[in-house]
C-alpha positions as CSV (number, residue, x, y, z in Angstrom):
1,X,-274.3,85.6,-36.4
2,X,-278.0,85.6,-36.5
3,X,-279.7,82.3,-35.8
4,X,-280.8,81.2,-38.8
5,X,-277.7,81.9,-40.5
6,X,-275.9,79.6,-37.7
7,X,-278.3,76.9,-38.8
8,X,-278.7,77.1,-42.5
9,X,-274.5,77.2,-42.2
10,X,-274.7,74.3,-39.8
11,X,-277.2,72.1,-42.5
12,X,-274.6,73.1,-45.3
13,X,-271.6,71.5,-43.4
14,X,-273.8,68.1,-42.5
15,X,-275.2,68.3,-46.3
16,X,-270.9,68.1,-47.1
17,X,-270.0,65.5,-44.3
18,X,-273.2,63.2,-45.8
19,X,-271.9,63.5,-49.6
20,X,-268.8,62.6,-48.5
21,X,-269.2,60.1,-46.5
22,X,-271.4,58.9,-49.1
23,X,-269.2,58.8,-52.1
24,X,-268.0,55.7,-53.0
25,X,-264.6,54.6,-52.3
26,X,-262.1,54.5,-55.3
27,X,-261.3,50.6,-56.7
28,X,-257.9,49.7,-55.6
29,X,-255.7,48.4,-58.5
30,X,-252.3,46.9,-58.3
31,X,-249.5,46.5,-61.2
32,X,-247.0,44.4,-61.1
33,X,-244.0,43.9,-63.4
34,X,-240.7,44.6,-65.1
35,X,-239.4,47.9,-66.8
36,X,-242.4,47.6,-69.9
37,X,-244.8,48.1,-67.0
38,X,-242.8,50.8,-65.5
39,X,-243.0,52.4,-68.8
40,X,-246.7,52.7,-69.0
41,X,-247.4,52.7,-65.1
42,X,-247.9,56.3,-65.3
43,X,-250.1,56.8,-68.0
44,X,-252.6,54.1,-66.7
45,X,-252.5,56.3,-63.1
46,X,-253.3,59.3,-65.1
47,X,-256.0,57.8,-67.5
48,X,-257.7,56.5,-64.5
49,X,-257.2,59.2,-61.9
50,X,-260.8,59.8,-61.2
51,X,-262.1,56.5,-60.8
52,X,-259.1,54.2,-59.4
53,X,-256.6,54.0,-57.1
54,X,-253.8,52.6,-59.3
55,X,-250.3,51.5,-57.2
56,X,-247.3,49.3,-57.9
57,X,-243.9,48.3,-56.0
58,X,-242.0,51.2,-55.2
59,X,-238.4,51.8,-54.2
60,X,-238.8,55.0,-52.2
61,X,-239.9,57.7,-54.7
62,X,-238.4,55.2,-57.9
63,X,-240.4,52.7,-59.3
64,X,-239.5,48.8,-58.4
65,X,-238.6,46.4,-61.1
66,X,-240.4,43.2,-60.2
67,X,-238.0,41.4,-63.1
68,X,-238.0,37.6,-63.1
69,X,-240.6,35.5,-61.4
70,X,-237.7,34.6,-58.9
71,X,-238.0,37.5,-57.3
72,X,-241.4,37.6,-57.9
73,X,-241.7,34.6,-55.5
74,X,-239.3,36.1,-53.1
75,X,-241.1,39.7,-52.8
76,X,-244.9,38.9,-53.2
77,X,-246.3,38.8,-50.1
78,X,-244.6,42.3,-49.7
79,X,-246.0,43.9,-52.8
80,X,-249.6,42.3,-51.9
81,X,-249.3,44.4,-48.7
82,X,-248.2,47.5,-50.4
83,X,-250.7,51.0,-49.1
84,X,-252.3,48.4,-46.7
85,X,-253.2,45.8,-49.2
86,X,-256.8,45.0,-50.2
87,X,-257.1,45.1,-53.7
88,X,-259.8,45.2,-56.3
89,X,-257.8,44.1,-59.4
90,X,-254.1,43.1,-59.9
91,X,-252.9,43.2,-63.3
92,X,-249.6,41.4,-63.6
93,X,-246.7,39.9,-65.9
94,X,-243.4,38.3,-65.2
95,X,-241.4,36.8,-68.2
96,X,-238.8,39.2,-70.4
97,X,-236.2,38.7,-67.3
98,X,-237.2,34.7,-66.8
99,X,-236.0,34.0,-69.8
100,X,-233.0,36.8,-70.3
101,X,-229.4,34.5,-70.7
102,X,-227.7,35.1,-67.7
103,X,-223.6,34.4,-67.4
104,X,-222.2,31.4,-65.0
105,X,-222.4,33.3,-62.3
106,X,-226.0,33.8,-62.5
107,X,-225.9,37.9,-62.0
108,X,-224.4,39.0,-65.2
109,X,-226.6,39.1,-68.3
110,X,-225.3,37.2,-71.2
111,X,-225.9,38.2,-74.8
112,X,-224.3,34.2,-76.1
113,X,-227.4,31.7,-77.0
114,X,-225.1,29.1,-75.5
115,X,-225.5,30.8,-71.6
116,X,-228.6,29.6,-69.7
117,X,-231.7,31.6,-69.1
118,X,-232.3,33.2,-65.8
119,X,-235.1,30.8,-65.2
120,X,-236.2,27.4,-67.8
121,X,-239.4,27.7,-68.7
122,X,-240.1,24.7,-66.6
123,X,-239.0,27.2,-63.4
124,X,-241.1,29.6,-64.6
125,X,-244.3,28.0,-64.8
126,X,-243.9,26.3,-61.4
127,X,-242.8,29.7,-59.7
128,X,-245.4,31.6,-61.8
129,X,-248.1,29.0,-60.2
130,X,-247.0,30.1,-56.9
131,X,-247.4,33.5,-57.1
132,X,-250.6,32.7,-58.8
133,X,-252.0,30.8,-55.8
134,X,-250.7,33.7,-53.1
135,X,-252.9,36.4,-55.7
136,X,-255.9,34.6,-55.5
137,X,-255.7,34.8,-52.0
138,X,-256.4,38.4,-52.2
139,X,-259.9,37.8,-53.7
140,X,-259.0,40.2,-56.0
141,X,-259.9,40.2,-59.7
142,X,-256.8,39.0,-62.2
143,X,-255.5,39.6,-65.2
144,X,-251.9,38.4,-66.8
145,X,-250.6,40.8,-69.5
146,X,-248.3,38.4,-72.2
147,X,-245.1,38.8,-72.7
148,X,-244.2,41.3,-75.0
149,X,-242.4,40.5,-78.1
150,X,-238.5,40.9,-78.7
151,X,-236.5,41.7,-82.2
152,X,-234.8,39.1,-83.9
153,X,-231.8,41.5,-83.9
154,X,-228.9,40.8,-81.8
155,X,-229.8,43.0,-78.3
156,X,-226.8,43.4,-75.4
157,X,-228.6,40.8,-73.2
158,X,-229.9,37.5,-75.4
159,X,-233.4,37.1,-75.8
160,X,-235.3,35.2,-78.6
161,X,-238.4,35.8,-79.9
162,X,-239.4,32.0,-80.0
163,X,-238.7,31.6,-76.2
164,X,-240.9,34.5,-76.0
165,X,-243.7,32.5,-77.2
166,X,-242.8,29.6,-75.1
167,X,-242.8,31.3,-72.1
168,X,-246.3,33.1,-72.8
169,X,-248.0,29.4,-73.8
170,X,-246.3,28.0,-70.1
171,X,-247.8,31.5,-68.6
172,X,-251.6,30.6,-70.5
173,X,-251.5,27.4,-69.5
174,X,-251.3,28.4,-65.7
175,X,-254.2,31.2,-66.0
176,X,-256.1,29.0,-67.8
177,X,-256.0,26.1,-65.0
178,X,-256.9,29.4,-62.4
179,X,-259.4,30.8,-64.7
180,X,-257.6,34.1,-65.2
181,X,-258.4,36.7,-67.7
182,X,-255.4,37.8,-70.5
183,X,-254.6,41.0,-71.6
184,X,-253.0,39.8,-74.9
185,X,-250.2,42.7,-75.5
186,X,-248.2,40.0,-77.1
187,X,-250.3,39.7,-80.0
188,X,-251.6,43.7,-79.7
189,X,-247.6,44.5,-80.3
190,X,-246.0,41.9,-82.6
191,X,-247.0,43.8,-85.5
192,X,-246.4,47.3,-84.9
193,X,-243.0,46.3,-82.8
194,X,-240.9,49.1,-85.2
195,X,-243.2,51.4,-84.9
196,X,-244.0,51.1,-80.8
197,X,-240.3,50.0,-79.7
198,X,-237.2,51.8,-79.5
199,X,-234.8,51.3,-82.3
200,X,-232.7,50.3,-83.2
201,X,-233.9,46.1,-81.7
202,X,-234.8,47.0,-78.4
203,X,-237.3,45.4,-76.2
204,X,-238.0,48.6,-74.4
205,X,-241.3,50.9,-75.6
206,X,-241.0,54.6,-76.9
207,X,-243.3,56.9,-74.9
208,X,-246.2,56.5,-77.7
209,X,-246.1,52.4,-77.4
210,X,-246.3,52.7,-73.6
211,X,-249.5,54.7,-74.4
212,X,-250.2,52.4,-76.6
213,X,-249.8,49.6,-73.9
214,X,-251.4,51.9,-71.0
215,X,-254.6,52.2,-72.9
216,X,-254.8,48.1,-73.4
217,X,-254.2,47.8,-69.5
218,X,-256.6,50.3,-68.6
219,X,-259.5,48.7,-71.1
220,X,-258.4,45.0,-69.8
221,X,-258.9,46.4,-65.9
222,X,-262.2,48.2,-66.5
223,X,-263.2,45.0,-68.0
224,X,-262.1,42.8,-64.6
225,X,-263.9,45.2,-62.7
226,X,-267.3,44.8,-64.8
């Protein structure tokens, strides 16, 4: 090779190395909660491929439930450390399985109005504060998703609608006292819920309302990030 073919090839690989070590590093984004977010995890990594890295728990190559905020409590520092940690904005919601019925033995979902909930809404607030306080720790930008709504229609496992709302106004009033943003997919759902869940009553989302939801998360995390 001539030598000013050596060199001109030599300028092109530093001109490469530079760019890239000049391109600015992804955002980091972290999701966290039950099977609605599982649903439109996927479609908020694809929308935002090219600008974020977006990550939640993981269960080898299955996505993890994060379910009630007991387990929330019990798993967070482990999910904060998830790919090393250091995140630029965790978007997050714990409720539908706080306030599921749960039998006597505290394992087996109930659908009877008369079996407790897997966590009062008095538990959930104080064990939502505390995974609250270990988030902030992160210095990353927050933002609690509501609860989304549930039929009025008996469902295998009990849920009701007006302990949905309860739960979300114990949820606002601990981002409010942290002074973290809401994505309101409560309110984004309640009237479309035939149309955006499965049917017949089911709290779970068909493909298009995950889509639906994806594209509220993604807008609510650009937002954070702004």
């Amino acid at each position: 090779m001539k030598r000013t073919a050596f060199v001109s090839s030599l300028l092109c690989l530093a001109t490469t190395f530079t760019f890239a070590a000049d391109a600015p590093a992804k955002k980091r984004v972290l999701l966290l909660g039950d099977s609605i977010s599982m649903g439109y995890t996927p479609v908020v990594q694809k929308l935002l491929a090219e600008e974020m890295t977006v990550l939640r728990p993981m269960r080898g190559t299955k996505m993890e439930n994060c379910s009630g905020t007991t387990s929330g409590v019990a798993n967070i520092d482990r999910w904060l450390q998830i790919d090393g940690g250091k995140w630029d904005v965790i978007h997050f919601n714990w409720g539908l399985h706080d306030l599921k019925h749960m039998k006597a033995d505290g394992k087996t979902t109930s659908d009877l109005a008369s079996d407790p909930p897997q966590a009062t809404v008095e538990v959930y607030g104080k064990q939502l504060r505390e995974i609250v306080a270990k988030l902030k720790a992160t210095g990353a930008k927050l933002v609690f998703a509501t609860t989304t709504p549930v039929p009025e229609e008996p469902m295998k496992v009990y849920r009701n609608n007006a302990d949905v709302i309860r739960y979300n106004e114990a949820a606002l009033r601990v981002m409010k006292d942290n002074g973290i943003a809401i994505n309101d997919l409560y309110t984004l759902v309640k009237p479309r819920m035939k149309e955006l869940q499965i049917q017949p009553a089911n709290v779970h989302f068909v493909p298009s309302g995950s889509e639906v939801l994806a594209a509220e998360v993604v807008k609510a995390i650009r937002a954070a990030l702004k």
